[in-house]
NUDRENMAR-580534 format. One record per residue: residue number from 1; residue in three letters; x, y, z of N, C-alpha, C, CB in turn. Coordinates in steps of 0.05 Angstrom, whole numbers. Each point is the difference from the previous one (the first is absolute). Glycine has a CB too. Example, Ala and Ser with C-alpha at 12.3 -4.5 7.8 and 13.67 -1.06 7.14 Angstrom:
2
   i  aa n.east n.north   n.up ca.east ca.north  ca.up c.east c.north   c.up cb.east cb.north  cb.up
   1 ALA    264    -114    156     -18       24      0     18      24      0     -38      -23     25
   2 SER     31      44    -39      16       24      1    -15      22     14      24      -13    -43
! end
This chain:
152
   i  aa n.east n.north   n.up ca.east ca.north  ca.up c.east c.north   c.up cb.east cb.north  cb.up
   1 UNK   2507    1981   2640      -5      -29      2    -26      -6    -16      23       -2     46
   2 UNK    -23     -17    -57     -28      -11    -20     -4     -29      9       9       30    -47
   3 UNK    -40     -34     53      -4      -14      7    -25     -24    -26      19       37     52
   4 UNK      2     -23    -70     -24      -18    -24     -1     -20      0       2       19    -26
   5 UNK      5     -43     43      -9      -32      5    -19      -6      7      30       -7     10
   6 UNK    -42      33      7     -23        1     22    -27      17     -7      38       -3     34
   7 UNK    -34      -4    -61     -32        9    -10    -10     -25    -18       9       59     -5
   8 UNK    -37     -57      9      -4      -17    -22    -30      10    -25      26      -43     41
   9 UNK    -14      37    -64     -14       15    -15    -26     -19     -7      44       28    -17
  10 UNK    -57     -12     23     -32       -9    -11    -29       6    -15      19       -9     31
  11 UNK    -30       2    -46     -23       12    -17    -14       8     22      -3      -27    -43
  12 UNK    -16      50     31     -16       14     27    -26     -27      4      10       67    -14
  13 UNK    -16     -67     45     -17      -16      3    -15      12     15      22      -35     -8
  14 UNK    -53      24     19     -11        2     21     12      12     18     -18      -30    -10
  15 UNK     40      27     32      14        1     21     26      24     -7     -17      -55     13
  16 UNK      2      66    -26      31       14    -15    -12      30    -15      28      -56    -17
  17 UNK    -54      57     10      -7       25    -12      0      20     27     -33      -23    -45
  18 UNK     22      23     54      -1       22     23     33       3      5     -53      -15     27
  19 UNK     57       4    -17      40       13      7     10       4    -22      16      -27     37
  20 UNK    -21      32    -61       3       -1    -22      0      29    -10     -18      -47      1
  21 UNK    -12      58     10     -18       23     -8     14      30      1     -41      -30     20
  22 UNK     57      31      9      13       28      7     23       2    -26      -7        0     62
  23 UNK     18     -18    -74      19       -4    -21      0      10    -25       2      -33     21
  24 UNK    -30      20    -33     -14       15    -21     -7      23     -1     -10      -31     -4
  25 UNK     -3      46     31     -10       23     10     17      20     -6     -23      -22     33
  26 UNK     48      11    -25      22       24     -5      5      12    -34      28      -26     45
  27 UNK    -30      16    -60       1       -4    -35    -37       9      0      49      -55    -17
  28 UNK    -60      52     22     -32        1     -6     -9      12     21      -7      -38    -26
  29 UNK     10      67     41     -13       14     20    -27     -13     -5      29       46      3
  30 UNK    -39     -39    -23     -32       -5      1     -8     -19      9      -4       19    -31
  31 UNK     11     -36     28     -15      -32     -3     -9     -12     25      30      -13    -36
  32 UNK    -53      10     29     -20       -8     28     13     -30      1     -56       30     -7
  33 UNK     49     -43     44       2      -18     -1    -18     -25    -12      23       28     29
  34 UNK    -56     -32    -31      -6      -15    -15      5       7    -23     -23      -14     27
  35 UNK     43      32    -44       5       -4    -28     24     -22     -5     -17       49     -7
  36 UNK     36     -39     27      19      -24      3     -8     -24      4      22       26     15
  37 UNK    -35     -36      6     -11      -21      0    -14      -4    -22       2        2     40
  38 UNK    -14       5    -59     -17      -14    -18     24      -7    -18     -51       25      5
  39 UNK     70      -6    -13      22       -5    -16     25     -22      2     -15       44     -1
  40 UNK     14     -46     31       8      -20      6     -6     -35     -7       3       43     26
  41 UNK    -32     -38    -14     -19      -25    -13      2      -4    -31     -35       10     36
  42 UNK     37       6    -53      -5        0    -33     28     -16     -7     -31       54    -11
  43 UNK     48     -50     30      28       -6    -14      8     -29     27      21       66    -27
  44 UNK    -18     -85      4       3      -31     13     26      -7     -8     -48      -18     -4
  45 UNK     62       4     30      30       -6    -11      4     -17    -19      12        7     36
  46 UNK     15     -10    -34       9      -18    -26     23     -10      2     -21       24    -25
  47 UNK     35     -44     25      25       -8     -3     16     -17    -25     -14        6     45
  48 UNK     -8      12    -62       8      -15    -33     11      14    -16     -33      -24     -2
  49 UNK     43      28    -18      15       18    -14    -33      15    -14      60      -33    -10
  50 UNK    -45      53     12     -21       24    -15     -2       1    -31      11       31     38
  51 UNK    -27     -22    -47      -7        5    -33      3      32      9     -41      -45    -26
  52 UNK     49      54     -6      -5       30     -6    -27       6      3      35        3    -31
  53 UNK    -29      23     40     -24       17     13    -19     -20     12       3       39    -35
  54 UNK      7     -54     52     -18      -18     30     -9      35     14      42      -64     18
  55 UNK    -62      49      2       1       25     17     17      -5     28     -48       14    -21
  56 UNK     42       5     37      18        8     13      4     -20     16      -8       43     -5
  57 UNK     23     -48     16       0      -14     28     20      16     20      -9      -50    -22
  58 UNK      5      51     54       1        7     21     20      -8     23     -40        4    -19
  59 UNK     63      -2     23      16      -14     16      5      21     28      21      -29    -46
  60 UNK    -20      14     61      11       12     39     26     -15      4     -53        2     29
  61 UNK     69      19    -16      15       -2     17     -5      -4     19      14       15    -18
  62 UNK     -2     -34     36     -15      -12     24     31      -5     17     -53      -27    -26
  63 UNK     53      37     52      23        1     22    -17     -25     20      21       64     -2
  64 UNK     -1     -76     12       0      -18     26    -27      -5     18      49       18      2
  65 UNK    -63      12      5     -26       -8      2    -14       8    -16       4       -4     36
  66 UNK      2       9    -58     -21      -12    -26    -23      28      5       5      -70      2
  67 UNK     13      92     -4      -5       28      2      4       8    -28      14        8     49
  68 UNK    -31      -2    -68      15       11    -28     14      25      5     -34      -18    -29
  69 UNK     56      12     11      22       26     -2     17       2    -29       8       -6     54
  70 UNK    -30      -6    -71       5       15    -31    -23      -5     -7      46       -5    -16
  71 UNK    -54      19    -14     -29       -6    -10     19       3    -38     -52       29     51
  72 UNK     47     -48    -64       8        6    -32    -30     -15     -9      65       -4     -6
  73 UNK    -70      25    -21     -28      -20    -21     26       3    -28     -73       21     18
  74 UNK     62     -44    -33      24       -8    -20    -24      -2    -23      46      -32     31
  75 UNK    -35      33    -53     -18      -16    -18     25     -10    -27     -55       34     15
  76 UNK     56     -48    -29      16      -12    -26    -17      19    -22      13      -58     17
  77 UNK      4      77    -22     -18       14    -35     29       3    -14     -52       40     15
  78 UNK     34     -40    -42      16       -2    -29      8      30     -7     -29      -42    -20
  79 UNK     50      45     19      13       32     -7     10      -9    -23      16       25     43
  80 UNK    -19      -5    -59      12        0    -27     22     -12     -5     -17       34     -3
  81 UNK     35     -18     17      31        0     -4     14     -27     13       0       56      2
  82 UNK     -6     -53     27       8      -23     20    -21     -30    -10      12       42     47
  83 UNK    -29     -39    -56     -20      -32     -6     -8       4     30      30      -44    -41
  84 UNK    -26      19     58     -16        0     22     22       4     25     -40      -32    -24
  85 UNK     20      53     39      14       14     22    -21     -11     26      22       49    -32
  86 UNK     -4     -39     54     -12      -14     31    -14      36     -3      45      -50     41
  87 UNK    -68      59    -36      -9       27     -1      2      13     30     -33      -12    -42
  88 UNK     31      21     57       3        7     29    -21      20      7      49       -8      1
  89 UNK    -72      17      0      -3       24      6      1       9     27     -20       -3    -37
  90 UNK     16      -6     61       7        0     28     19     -18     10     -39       14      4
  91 UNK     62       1     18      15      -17     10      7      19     21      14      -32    -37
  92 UNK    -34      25     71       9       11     11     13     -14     22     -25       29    -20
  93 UNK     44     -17     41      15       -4     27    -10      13     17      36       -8    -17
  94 UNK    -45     -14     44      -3       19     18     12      -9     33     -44       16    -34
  95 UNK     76     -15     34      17       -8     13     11      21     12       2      -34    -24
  96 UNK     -2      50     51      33       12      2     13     -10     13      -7       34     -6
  97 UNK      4     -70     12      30       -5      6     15     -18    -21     -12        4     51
  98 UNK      2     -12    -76       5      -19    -16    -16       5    -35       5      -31     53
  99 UNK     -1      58    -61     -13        1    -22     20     -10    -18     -32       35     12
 100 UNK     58     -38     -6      26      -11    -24    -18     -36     -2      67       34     23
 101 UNK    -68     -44     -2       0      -36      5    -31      -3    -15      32      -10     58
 102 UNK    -53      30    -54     -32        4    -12      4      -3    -30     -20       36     36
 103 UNK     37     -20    -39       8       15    -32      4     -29    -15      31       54     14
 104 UNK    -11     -63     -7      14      -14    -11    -14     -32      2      40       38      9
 105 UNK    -58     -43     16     -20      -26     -6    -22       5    -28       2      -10     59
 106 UNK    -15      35    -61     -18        2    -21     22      -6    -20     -38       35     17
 107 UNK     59     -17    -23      12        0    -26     12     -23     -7       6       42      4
 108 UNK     -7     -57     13       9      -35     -4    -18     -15     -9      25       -2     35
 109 UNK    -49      11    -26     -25      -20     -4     -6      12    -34     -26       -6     62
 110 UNK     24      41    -70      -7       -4    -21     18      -5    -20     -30       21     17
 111 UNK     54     -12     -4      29      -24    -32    -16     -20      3      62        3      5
 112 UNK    -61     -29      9     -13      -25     -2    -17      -2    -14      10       -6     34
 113 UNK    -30      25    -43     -32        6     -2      3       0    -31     -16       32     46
 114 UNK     36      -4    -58      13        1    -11     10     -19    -26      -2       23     41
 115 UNK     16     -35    -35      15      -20    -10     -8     -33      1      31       38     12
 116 UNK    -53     -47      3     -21      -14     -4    -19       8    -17      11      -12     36
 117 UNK    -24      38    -44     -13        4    -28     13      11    -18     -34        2     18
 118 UNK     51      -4    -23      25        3    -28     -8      34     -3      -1      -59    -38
 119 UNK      8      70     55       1       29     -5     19      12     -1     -29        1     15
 120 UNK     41      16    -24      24       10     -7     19      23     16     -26      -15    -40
 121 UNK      4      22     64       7       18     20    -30       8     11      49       17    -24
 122 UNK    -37       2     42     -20       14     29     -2      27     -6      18      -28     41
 123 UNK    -50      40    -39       2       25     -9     -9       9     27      -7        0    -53
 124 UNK     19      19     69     -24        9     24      1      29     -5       7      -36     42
 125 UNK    -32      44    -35     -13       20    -10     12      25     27     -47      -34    -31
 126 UNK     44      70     21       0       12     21    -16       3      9      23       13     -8
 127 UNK    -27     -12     41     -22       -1     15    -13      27      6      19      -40     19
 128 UNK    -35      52    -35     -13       29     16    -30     -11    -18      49       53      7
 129 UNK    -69     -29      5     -27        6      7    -25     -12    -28      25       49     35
 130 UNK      1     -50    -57     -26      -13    -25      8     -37     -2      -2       57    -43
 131 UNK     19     -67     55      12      -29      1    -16     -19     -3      27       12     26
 132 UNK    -52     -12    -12     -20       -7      7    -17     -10    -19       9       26     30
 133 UNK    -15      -6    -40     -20        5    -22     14     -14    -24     -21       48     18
 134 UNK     39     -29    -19      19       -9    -33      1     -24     -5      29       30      1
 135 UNK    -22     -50     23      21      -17     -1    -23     -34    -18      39       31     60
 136 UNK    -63     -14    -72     -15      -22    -11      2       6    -32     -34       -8     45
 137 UNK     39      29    -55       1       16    -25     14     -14    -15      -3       40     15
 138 UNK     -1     -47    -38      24      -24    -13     12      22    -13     -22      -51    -12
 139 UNK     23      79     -1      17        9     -5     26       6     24     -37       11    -35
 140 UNK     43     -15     64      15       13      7     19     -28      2     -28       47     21
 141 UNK     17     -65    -33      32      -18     -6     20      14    -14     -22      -42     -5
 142 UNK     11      55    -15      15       12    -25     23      24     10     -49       -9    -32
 143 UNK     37      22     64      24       17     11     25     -13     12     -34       31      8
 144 UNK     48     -15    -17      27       -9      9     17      23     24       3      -26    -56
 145 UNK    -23      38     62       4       27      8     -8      -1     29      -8       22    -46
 146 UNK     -6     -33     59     -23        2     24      7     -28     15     -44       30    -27
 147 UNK     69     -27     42      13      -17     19     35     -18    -20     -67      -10     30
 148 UNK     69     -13     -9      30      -12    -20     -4     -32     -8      40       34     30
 149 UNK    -26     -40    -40       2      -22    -13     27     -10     -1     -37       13    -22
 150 UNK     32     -40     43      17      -22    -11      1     -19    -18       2        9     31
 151 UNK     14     -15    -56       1      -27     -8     22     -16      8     -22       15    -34
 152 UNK      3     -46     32      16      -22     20      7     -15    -24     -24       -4     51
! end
């Protein structure tokens, strides 16, 4: 059963980094909590279409009481081949009664995201221990190798 009606997707805010934190934690053992929080703060929402290589912005999954139960950071960069792609480097779930209905509110929100800045598809990255780090490197647009890709 999926209950993807019953989330609602939101830029990270105030009220939202801390339930936020154990999410990231999982992809980034290391990461202290005032690093998150400061990272959090650096990155301000948006509900305008993105330019290539914008920086990142921050979206939550949010259930009924407004408990996060996804975490994705997105950014719009210019790949060679594709022109402009939705970039993904984190997209996590942290559901076990509803990670299908989680899944599928982020991946709605970033088609939308998507296709409001004339991008040509979704790259999400694989999630292990250098993600983190990498995921600012402008060469690793250029892999085609290190997670999958949709074009829409």
């Amino acid at each position: 059963m999926t209950m993807h009606n019953s989330y609602a997707i939101e830029f990270i805010s105030p009220r939202t980094v801390d339930g936020a934190y154990p999410l990231a934690k999982v992809i980034v053992p290391s990461l202290q909590h005032f690093e998150w929080q400061e990272f959090c703060q650096s990155h301000g929402s948006s509900n305008t279409p993105c330019d290539a290589d914008e920086n990142e912005q921050i979206i939550v999954a949010l259930n009924a009481r407004a408990y996060v139960k996804g975490l994705c950071i997105y950014a719009v960069k210019t790949h060679l081949t594709y022109r402009r792609v939705l970039d993904v480097p984190l997209f996590v779930i942290a559901s076990a009664a509803d990670k299908v209905g989680v899944g599928a509110a982020l991946i709605d929100f970033l088609k939308a995201k998507c296709s409001q800045s004339g991008c040509s598809g979704i790259r999400c990255w694989a999630m292990n221990a250098e993600t983190w780090a990498n995921r600012l490197g402008t060469e690793n647009i250029a892999h085609g190798d290190s997670g999958s890709s949709c074009r829409l």
